[in-house]
MDTraj code that builds the backbone (N, CA, C; nanometers):
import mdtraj as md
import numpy as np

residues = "UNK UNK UNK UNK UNK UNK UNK UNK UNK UNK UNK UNK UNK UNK UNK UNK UNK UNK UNK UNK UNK UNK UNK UNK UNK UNK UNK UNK UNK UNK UNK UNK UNK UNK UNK UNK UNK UNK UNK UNK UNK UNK UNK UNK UNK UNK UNK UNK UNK UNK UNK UNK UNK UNK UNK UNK UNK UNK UNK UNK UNK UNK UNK UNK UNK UNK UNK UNK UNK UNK UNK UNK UNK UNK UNK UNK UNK UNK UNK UNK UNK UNK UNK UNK UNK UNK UNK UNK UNK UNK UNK UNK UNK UNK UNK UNK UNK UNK UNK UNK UNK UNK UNK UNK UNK UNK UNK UNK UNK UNK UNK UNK UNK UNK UNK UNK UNK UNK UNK UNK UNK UNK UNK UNK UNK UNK UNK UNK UNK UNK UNK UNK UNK UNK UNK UNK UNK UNK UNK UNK UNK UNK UNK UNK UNK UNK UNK UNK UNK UNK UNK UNK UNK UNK UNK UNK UNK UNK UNK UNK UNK UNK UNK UNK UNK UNK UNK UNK UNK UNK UNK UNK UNK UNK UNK UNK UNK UNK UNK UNK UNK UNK UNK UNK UNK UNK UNK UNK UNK UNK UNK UNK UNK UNK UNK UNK UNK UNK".split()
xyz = np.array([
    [16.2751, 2.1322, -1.1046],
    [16.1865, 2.2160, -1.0237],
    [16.0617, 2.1364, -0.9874],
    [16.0337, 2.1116, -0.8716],
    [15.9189, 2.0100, -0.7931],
    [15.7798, 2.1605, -0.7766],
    [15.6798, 2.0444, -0.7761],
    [15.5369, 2.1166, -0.7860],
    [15.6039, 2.2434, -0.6682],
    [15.6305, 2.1618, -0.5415],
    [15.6138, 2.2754, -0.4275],
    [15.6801, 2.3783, -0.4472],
    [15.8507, 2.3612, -0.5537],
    [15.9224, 2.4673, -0.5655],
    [15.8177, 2.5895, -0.6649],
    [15.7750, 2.5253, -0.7605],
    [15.6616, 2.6205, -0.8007],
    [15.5648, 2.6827, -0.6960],
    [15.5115, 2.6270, -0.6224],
    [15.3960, 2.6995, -0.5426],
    [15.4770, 2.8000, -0.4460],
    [15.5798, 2.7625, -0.4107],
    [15.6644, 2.8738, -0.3536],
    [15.7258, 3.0368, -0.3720],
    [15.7610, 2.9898, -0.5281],
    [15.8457, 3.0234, -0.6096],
    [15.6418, 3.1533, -0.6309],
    [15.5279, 3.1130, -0.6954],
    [15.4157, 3.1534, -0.7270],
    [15.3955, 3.2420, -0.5685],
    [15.3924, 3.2315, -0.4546],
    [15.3892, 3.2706, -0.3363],
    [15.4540, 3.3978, -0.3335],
    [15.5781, 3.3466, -0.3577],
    [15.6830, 3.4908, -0.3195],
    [15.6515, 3.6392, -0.3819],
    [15.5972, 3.5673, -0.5290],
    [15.5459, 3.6125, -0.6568],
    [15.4599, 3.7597, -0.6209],
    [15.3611, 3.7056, -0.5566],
    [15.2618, 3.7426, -0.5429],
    [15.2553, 3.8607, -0.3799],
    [15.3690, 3.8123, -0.2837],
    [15.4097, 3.9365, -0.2072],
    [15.5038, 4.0062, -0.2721],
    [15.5950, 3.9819, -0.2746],
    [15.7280, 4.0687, -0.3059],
    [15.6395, 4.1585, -0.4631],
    [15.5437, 4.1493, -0.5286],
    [15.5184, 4.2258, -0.6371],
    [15.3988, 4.3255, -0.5579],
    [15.3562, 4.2295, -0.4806],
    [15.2301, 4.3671, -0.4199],
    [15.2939, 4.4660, -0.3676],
    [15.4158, 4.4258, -0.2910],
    [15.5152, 4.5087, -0.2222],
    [15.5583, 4.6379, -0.2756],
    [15.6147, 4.5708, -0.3738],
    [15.6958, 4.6535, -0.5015],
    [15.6160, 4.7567, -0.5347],
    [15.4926, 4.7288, -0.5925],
    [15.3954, 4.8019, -0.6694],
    [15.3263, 4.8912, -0.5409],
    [15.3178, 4.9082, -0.4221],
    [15.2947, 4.9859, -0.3288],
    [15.3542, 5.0901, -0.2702],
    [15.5104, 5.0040, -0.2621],
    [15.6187, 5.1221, -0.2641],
    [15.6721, 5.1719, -0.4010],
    [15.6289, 5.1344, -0.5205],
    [15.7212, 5.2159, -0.6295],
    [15.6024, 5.3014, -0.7145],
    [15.4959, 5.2483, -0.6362],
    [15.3964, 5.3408, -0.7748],
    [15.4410, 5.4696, -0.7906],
    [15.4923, 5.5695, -0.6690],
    [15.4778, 5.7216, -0.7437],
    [15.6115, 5.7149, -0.8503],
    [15.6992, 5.6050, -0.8105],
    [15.8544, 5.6289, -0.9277],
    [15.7727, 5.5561, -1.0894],
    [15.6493, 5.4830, -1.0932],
    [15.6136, 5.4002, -1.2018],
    [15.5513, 5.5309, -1.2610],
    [15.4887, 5.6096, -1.1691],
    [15.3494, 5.7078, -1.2372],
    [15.5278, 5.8080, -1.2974],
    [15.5744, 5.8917, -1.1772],
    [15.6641, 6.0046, -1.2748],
    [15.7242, 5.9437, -1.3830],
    [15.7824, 5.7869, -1.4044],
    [15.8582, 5.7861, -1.5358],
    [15.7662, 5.7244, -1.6333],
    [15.6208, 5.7183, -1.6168],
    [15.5123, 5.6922, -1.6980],
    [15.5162, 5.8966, -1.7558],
    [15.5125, 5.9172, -1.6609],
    [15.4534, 6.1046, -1.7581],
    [15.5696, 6.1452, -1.7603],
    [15.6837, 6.1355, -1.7300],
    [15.8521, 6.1584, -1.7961],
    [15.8307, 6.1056, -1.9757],
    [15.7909, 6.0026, -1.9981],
    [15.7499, 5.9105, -2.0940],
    [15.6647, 5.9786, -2.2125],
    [15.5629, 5.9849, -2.1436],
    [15.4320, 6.0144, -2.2038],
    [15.4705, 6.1705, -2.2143],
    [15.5251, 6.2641, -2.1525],
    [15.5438, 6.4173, -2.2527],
    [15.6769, 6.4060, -2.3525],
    [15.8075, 6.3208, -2.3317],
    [15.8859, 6.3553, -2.4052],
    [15.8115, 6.2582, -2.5685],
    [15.7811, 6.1604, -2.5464],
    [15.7201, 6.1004, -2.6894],
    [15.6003, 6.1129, -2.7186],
    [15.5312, 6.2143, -2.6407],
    [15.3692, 6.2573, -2.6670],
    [15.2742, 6.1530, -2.7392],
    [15.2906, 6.0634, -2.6356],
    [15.2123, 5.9629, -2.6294],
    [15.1756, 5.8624, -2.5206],
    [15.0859, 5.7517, -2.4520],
    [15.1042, 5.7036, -2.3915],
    [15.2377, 5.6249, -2.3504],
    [15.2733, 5.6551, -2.1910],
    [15.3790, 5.6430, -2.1689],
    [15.4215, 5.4790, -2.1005],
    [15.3381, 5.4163, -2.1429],
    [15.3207, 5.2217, -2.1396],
    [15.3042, 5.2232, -2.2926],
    [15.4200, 5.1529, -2.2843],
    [15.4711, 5.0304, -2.3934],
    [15.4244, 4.9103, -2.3924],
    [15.2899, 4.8473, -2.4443],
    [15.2448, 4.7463, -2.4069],
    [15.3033, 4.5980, -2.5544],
    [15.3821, 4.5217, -2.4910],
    [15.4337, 4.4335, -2.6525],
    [15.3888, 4.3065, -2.6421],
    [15.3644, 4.2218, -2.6850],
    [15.3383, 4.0476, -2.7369],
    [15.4988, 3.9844, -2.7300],
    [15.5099, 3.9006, -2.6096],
    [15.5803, 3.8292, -2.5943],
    [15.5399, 3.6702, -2.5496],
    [15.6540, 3.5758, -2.5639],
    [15.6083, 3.4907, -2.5106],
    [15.5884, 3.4344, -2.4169],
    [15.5165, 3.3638, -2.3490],
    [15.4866, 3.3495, -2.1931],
    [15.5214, 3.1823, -2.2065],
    [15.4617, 3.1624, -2.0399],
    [15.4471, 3.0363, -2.0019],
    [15.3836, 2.9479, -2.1211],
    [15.4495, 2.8222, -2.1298],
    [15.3911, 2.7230, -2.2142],
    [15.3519, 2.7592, -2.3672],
    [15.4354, 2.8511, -2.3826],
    [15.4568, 2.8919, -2.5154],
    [15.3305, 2.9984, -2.5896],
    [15.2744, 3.0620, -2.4787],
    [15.1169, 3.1210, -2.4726],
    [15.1566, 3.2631, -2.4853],
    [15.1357, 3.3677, -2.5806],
    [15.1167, 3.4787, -2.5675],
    [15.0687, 3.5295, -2.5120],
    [15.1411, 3.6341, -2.4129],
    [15.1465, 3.7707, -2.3307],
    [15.1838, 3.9203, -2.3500],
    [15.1155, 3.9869, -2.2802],
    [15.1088, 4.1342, -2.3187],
    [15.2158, 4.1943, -2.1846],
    [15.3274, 4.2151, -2.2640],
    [15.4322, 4.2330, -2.1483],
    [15.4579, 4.4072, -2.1199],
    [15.4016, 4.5184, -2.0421],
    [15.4051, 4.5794, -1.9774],
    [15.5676, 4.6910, -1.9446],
    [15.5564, 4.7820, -1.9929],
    [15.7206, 4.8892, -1.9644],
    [15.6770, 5.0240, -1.9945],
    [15.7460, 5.0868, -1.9382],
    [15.7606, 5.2092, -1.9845],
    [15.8268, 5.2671, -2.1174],
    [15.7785, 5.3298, -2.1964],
    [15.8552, 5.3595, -2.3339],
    [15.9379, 5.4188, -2.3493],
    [16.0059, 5.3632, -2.3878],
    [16.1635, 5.4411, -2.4175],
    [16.2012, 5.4691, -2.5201],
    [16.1292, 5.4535, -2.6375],
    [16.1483, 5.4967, -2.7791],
    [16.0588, 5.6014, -2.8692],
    [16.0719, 5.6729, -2.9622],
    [15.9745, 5.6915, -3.0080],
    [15.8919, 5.7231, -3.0722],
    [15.7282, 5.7046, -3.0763],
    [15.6459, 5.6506, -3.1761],
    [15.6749, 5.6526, -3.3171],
    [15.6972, 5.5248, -3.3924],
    [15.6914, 5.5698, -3.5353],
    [15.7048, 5.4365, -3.5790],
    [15.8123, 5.4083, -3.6374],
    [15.7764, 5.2329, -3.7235],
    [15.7666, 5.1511, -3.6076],
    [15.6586, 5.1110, -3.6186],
    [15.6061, 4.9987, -3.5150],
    [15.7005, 4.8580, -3.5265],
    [15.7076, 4.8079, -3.6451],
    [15.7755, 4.7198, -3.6567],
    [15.9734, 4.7043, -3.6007],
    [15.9369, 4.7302, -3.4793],
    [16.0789, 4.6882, -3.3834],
    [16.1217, 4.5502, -3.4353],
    [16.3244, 4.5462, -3.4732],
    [16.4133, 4.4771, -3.5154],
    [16.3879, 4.4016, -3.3680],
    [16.4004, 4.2712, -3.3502],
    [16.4113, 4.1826, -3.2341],
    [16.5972, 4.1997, -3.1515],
    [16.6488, 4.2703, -3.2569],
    [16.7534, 4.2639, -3.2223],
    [16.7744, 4.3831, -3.1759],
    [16.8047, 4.4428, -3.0513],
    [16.7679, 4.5492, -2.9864],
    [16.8887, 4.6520, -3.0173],
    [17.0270, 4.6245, -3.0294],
    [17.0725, 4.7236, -3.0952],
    [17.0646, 4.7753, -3.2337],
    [16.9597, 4.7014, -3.3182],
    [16.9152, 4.7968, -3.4601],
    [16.8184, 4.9180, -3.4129],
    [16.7763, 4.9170, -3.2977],
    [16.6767, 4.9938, -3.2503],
    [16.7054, 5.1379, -3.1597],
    [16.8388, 5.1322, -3.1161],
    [16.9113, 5.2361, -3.0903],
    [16.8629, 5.3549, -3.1270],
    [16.8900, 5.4286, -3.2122],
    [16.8609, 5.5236, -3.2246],
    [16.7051, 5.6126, -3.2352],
    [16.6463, 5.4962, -3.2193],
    [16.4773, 5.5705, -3.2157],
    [16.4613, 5.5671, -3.0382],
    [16.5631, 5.5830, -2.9618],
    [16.5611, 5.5562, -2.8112],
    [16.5371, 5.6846, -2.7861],
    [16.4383, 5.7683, -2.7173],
    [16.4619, 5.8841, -2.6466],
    [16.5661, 5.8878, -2.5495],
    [16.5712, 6.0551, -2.4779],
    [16.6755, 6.0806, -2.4094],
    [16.6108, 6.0092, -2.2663],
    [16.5048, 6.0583, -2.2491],
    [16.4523, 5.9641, -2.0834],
    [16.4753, 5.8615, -2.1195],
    [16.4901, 5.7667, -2.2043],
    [16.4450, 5.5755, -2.2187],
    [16.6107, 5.5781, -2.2223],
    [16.7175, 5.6736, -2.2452],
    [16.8541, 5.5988, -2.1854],
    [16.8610, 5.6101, -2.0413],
    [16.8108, 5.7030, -2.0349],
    [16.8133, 5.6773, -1.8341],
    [16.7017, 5.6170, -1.7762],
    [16.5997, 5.5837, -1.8328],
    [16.5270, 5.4335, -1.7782],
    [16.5921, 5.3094, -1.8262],
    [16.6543, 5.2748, -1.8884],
    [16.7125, 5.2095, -1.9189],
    [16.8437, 5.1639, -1.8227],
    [16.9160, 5.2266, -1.8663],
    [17.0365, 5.2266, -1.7543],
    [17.0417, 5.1819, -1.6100],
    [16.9220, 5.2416, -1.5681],
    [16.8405, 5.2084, -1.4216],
    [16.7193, 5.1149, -1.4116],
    [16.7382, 5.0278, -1.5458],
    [16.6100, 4.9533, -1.5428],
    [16.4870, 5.0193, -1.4734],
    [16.4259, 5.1005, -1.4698],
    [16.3267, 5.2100, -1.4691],
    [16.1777, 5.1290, -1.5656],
    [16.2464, 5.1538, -1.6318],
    [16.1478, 5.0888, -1.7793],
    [16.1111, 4.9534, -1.7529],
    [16.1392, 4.8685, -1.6498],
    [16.1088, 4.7241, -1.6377],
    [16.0104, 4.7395, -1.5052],
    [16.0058, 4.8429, -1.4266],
    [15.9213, 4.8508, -1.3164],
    [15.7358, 4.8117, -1.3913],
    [15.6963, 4.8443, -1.4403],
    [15.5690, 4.8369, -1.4787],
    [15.5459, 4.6450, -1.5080],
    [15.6250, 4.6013, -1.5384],
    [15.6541, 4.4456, -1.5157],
    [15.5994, 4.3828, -1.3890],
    [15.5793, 4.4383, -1.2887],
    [15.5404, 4.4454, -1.1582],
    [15.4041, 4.3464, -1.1574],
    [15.3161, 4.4408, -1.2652],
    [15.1983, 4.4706, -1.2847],
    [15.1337, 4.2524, -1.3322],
    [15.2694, 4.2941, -1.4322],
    [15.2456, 4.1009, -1.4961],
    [15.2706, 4.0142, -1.4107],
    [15.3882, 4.0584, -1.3302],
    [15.3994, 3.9306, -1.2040],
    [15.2854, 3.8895, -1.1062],
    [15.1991, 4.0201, -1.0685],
    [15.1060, 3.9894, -0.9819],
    [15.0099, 3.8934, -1.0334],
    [14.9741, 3.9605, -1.2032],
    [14.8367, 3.8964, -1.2234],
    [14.9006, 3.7455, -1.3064],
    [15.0480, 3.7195, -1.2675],
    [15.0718, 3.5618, -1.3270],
    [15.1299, 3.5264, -1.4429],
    [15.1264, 3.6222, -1.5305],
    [15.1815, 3.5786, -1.6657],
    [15.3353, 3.6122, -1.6287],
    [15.4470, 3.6784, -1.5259],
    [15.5791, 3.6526, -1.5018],
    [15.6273, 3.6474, -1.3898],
    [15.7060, 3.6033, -1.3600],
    [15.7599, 3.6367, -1.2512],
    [15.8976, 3.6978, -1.2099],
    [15.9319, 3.7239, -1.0593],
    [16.0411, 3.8349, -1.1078],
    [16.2129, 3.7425, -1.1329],
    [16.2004, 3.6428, -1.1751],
    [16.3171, 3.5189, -1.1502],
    [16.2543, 3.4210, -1.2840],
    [16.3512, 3.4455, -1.4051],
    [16.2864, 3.3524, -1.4582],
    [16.3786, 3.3587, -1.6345],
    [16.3547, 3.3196, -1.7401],
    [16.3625, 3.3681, -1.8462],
    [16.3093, 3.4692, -1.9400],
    [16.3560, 3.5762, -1.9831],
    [16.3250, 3.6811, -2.0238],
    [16.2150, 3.6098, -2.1592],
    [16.1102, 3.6975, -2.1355],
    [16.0216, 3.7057, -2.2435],
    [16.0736, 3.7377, -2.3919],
    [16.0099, 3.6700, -2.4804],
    [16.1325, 3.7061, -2.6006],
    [16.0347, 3.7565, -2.7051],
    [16.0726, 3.8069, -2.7821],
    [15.9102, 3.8158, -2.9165],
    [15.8910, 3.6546, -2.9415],
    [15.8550, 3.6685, -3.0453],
    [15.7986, 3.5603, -3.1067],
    [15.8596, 3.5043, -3.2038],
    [15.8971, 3.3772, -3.2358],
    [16.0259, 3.3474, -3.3235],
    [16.1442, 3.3242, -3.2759],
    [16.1407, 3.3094, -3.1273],
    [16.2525, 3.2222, -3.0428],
    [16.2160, 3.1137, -2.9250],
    [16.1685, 3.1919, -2.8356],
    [16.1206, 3.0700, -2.7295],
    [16.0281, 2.9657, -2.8233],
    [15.9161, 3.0511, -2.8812],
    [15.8180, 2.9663, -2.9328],
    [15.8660, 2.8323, -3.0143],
    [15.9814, 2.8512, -3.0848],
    [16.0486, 2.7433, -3.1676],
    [16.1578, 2.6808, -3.0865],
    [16.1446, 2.6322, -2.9660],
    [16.2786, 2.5454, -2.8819],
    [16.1839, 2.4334, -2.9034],
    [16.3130, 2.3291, -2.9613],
    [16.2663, 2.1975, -2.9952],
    [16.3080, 2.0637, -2.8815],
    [16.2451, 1.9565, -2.8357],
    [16.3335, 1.8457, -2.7500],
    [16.3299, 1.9165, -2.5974],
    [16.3923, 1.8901, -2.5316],
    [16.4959, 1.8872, -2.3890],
    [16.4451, 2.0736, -2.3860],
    [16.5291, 2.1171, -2.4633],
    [16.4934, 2.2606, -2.4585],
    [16.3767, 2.3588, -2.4204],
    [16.2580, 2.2551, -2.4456],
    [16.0783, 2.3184, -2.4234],
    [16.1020, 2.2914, -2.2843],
    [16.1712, 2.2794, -2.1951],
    [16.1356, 2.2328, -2.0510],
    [16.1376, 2.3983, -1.9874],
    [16.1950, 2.4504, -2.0707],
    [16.2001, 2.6379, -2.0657],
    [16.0366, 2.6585, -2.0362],
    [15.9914, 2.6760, -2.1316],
    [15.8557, 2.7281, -2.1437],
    [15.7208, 2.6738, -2.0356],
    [15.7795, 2.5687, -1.9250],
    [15.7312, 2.5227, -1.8242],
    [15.7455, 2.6498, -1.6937],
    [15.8370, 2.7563, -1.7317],
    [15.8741, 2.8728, -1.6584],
    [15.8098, 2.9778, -1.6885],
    [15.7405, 3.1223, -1.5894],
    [15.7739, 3.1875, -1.6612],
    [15.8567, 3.3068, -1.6333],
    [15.8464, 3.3498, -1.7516],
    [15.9394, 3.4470, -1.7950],
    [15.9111, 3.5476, -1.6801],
    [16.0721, 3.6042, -1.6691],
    [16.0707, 3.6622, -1.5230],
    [16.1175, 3.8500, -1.6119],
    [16.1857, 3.8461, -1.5016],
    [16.1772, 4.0020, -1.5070],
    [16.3500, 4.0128, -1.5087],
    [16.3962, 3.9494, -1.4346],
    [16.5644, 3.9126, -1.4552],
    [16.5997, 3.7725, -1.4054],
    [16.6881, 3.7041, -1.4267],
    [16.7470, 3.5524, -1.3980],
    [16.8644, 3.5980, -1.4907],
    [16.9027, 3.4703, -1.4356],
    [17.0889, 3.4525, -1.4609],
    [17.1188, 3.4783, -1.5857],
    [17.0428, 3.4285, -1.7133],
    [17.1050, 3.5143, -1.8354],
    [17.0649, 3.6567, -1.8186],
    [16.9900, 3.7022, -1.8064],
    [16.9853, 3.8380, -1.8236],
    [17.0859, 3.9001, -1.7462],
    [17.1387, 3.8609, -1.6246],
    [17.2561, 3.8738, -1.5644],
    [17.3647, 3.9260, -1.6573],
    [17.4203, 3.8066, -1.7566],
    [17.5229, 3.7606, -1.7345],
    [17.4996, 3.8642, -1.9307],
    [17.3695, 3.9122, -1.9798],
    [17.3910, 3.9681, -2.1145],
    [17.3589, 4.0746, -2.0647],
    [17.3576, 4.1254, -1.9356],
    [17.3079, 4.2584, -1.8969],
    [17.3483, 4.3619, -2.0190],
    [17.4614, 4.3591, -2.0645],
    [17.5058, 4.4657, -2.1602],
    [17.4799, 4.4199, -2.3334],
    [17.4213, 4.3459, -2.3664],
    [17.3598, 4.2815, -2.4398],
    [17.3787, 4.4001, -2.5893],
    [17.2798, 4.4602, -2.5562],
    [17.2663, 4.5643, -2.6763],
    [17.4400, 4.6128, -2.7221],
    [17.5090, 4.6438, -2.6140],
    [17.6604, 4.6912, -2.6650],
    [17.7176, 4.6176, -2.7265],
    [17.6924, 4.4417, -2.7073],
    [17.7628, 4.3496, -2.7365],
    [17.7001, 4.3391, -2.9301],
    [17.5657, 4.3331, -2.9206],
    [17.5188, 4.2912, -3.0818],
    [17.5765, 4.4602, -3.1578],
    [17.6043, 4.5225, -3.0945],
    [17.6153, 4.6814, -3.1882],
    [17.7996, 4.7043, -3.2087],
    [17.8424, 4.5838, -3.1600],
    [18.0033, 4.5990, -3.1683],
    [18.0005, 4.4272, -3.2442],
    [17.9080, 4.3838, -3.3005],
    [17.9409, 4.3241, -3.3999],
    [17.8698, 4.3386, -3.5124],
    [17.9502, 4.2783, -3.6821],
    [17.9078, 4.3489, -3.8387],
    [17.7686, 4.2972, -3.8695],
    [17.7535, 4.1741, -3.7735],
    [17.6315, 4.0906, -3.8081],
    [17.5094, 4.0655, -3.6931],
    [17.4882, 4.1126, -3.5960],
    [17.4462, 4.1188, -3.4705],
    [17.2981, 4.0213, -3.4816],
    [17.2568, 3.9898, -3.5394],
    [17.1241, 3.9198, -3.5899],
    [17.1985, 3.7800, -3.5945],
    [17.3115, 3.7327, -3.7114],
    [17.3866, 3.6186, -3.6758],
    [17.4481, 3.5743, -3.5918],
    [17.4937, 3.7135, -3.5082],
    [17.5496, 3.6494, -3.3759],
    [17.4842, 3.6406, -3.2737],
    [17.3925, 3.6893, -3.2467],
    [17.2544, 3.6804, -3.1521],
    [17.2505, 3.5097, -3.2087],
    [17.1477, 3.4590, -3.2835],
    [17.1099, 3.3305, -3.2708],
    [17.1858, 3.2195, -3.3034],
    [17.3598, 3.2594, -3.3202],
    [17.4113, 3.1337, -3.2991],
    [17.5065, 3.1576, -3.2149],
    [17.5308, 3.2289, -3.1227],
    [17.6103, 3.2786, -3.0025],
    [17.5108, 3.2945, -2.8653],
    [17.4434, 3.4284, -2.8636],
    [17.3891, 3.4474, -2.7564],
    [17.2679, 3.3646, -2.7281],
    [17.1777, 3.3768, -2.8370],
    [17.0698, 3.2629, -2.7687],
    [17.0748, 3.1249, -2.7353],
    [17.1462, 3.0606, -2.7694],
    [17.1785, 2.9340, -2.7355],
    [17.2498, 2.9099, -2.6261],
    [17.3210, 3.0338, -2.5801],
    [17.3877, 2.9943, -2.4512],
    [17.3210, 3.0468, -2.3784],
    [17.1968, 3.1658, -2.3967],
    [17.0977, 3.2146, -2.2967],
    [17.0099, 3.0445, -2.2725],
    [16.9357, 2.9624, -2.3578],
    [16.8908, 2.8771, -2.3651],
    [16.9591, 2.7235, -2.2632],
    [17.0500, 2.7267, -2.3200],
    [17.1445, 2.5993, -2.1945],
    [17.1488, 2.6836, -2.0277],
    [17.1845, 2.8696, -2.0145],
    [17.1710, 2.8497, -1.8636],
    [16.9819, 2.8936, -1.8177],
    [16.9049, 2.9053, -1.8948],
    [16.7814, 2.8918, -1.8826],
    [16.7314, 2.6896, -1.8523],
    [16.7989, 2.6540, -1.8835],
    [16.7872, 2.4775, -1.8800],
    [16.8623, 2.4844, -1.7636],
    [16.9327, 2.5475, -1.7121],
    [17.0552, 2.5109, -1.6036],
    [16.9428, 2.6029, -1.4943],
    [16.9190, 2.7295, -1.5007],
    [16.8345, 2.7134, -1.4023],
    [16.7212, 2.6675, -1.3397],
    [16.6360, 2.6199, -1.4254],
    [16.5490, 2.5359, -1.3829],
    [16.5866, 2.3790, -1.3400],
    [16.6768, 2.3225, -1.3453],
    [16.7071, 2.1968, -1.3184],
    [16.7788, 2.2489, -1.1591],
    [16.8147, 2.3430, -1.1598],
    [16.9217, 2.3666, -1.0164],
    [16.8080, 2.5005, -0.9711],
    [16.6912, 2.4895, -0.9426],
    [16.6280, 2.6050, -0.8920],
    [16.6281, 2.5969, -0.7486],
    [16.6528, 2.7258, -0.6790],
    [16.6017, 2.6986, -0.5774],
    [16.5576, 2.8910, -0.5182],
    [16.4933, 2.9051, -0.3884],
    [16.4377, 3.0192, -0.3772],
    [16.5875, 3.1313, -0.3187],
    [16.6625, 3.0882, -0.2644],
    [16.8338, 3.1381, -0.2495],
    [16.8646, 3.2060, -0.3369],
    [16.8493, 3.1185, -0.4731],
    [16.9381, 3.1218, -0.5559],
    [16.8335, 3.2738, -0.6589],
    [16.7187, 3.2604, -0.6472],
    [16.6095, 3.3643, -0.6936],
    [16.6646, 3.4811, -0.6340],
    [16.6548, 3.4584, -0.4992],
    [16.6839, 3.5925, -0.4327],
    [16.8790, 3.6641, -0.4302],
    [16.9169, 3.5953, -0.5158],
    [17.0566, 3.6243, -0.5324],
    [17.0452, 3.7034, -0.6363],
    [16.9686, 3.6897, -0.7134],
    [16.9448, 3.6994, -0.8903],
    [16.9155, 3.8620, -0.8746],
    [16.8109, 3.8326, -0.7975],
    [16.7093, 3.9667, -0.7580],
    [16.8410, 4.1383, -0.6961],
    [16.9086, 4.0021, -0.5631],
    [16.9861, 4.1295, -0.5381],
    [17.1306, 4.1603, -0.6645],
    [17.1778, 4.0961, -0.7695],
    [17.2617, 4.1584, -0.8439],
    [17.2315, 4.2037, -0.9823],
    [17.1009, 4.2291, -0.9735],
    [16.9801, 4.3298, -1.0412],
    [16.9892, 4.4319, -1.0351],
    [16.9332, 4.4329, -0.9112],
    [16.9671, 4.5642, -0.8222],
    [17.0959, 4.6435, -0.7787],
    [17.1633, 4.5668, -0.7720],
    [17.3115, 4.6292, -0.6932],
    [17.3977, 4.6137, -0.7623],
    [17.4266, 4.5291, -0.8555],
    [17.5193, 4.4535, -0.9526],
    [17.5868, 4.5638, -1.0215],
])
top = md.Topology()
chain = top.add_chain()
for i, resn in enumerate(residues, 1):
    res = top.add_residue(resn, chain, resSeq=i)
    for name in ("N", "CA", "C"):
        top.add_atom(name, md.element.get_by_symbol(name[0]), res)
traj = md.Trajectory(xyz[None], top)
């Protein structure tokens, strides 16, 4: 990825999210107070993930779970069942990722990129691998694609924590290396439409 593909790639960023956030605010505000009465609480989920260059960020959603042990399993199907009934249908409809909008504008993501992770994965890629964290973390790209069903997959296995980090993250990690070496703005906007339509 060349400086200009970045300044491009930062460009698009910055319309296509003003866009977004102009035409989707009244769907962000109803599934913010869809949110906020079924878990009687604020209906932004605000979490610590990792960003660009390995820098903590405050990554932005609608809540879909709710309130009580704060301490969320990284592994998202242990977390199942504290899901409200709205957060399966924000979910389903990626609903819950609209407020993401908000991070792309002001820079810490963009909507094409590697998914933000907690802390205790990106942060520890060693060698060849840190060329990741030169990105950031988007809102969907090709792994998230391709684990779209992710949670079904760790909850239909006995060990889902072992098979997450020696199955799924490592092959999320090689096509996170594969897209940045083969980036281009086509290939963003492909990503974007089987997001959406997929």
């Amino acid at each position: 990825m060349s400086k200009a593909d970045i300044l491009f790639k930062r460009a698009f960023d910055i319309v296509a999210s003003l866009a977004g956030l102009l035409l989707l605010a009244p769907v962000i505000l109803l599934c913010w107070l869809v949110a906020a009465i079924e878990t009687r609480s604020n209906g932004f989920f605000i979490q610590k993930r990792i960003g660009r260059h390995g820098r903590i960020i405050r990554v932005c959603k609608i809540k879909t779970m709710y309130p009580g042990d704060t301490r969320r399993s990284p592994i998202a199907s242990r977390n199942l069942a504290s899901i409200s009934q709205s957060g399966r249908f924000l979910r389903k409809y990626k609903l819950d990722e609209l407020p993401q909008l908000f991070n792309v504008l002001a820079g810490s993501m963009s909507f094409v990129g590697p998914r933000p992770d907690v802390p205790g994965y990106a942060d520890r890629l060693q060698g060849e691998d840190r060329i990741i964290l030169s990105l950031r973390p988007g809102i969907t790209g090709p792994a998230s694609i391709k684990y779209k069903d992710e949670e079904a997959i760790l909850a239909s296995v006995d060990d889902p924590e072992t098979y997450n980090d020696r199955i799924i993250w490592p092959d999320k990690v090689k096509i996170n290396r594969e897209y940045f070496n083969n980036y281009s703005l086509l290939r963003d906007l492909r990503y974007i439409f089987y997001t959406i339509f997929g």
